[in-house]
N, C-alpha and C positions, 0 to 999 in steps of 0.2 A: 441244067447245071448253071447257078450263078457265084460269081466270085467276086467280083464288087461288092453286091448287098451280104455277103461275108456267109449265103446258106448254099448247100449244096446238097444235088437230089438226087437218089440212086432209084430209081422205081417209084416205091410208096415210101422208102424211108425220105425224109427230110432231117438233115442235121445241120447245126449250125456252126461257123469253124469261128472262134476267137485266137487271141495271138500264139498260142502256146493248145490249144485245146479242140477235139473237133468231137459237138458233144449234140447228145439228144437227151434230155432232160427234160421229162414231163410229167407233170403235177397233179393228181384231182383232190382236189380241197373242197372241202365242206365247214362252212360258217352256219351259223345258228344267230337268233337276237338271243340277247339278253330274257331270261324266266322262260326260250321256245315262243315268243310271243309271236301273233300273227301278223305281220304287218306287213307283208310284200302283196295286197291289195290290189285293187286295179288302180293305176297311176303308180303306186309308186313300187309295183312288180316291172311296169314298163322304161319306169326312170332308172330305176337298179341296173334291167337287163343292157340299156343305150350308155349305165358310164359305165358299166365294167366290159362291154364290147370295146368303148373308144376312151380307154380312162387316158384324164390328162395328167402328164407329167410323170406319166409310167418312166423308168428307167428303158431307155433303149432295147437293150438287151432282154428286157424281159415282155414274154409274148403270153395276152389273153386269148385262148384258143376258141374255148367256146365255153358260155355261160347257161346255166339251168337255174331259173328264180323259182323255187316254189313258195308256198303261203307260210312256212314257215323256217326256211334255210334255204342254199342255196349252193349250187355245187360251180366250181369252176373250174378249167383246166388248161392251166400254167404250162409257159415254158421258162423257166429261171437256167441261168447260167449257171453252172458249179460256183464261180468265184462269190456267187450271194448265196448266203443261207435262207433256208427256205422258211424259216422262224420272219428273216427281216420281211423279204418278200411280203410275207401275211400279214405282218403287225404293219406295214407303210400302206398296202391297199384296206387292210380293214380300219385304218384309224381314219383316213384319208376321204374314205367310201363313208363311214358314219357320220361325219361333220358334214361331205355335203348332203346326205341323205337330210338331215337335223335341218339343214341349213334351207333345204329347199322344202321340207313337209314340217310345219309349225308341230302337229301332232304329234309327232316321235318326242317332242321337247317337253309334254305329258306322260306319256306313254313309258319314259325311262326316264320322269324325273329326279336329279340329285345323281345322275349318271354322268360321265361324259362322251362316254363311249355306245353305240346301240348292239353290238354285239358277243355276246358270252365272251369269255377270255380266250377260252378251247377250240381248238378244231381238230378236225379230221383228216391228214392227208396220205396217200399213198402216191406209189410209181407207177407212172404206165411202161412196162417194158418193151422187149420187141419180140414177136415171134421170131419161130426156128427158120422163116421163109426171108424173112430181112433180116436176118444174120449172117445167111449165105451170100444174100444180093449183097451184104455191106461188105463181104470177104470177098469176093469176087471184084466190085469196086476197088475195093484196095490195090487187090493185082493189077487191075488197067491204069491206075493211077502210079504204082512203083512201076510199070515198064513203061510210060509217059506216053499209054496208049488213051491215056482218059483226055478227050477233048471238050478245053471251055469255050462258049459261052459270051463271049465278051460285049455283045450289045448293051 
């Protein structure tokens, strides 16, 4: 259990607490390029997979869990906060992620020319929920925590 880094962990659940919210929100998104086109290649399947593990200038709060590049889309799996929509989320890593994709592979600057974007408009995303089993552990949590039996952490 930690309380400084603002996440707390009951078992296998992990949630994160902001000022007003204590919340598990998590993402899988699916991007596509632009016409399905194939271009996540070797190099630049590898360059994809290293900036959306450590993308810079992510918003705090929001966490890249784990990344799947395949040859022609690419699946990711978000933790966003309630307070962002999950529309912004996409559209700041997909606009973000396509300039430096461009920036760093001359090719894509062919490949989608008269574009500015390398990725279709659309995606695909769902929730990951929680099972029946860390529902109870989180009900249970709760209890030790309203009888001030749940102990932090504080390293």
């Amino acid at each position: 259990m930690e309380v400084a880094g603002q996440m707390l962990y009951s078992n296998t659940m992990r949630f994160r607490k902001s000022t007003h919210a204590l919340y598990k929100t998590e993402y899988h998104v699916v991007w596509t390029p632009r016409y399905h086109r194939k271009i996540f290649v070797t190099g630049v399947k590898e360059y994809a997979d290293s900036l959306f593990t450590n993308f810079p200038n992510l918003h705090q709060d929001i966490e890249v869990v784990k990344v799947n590049v395949r040859l022609d889309h690419i699946h990711i799996i978000l933790v966003i906060p309630p307070r962002i929509a999950v529309a912004e989320a996409n559209q700041y890593l997909k606009s973000q992620s396509g300039k430096r994709l461009k920036a760093k592979f001359a090719f894509l600057n062919q490949v989608f020319w008269g574009r500015t974007g390398i990725w279709s408009r659309g995606y695909c995303v769902s929730t990951i929920g929680l099972n029946e089993k860390q529902i109870l552990d989180y009900v249970t949590y709760q209890e030790k925590e309203d009888k001030g039996q749940l102990q932090f952490d504080l390293e």
